[in-house]
C-alpha angles and dihedrals in degrees: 000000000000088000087071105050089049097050087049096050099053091042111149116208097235093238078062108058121092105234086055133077096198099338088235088126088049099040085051086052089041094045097050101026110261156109105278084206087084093057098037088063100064097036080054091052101042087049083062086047100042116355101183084051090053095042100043083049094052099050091039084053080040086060097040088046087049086047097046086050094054109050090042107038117196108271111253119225121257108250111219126179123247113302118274103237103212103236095200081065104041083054089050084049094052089043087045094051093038 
């Protein structure tokens, strides 16, 4: 549980980060489950083909992926205080290893 509130609280906005330019390539991975490598590569190549295509695609999927983060912010976990330790069972457990 401590995992999480940890995680939550270093977490970096991806225009932030230093390995991105605008994270669009990595929120697209994030958003739908996989490796933004495989769509940094084309976007790489087609950057070499047509460089004003590839750049006007990555910042119109930058917009659609700020929209989307905006009408459906990310779900913040539920912060819950430490956990009660029930002392009626934690009296059982003592008699039980003596």
């Amino acid at each position: 549980m401590q995992a999480q509130v940890n995680e939550e609280q270093t977490y970096t906005p991806l225009p932030l980060r230093s390995h991105t330019i605008l994270g669009v390539c990595e929120a697209i991975g994030e958003d739908f489950g996989f490796n933004p490598v495989l769509l940094r590569i084309p976007l790489a190549a087609s950057v070499i083909v047509n460089p004003m295509i590839a750049i006007g695609t990555y910042f119109a999927l930058g917009l659609a992926v700020l929209a989307s983060r905006m009408l459906f912010p990310r779900a913040k976990a539920p912060t819950s205080p430490t956990p009660h330790v029930n002392a009626a069972n934690e009296d059982c457990e003592l008699r039980k290893a003596a």
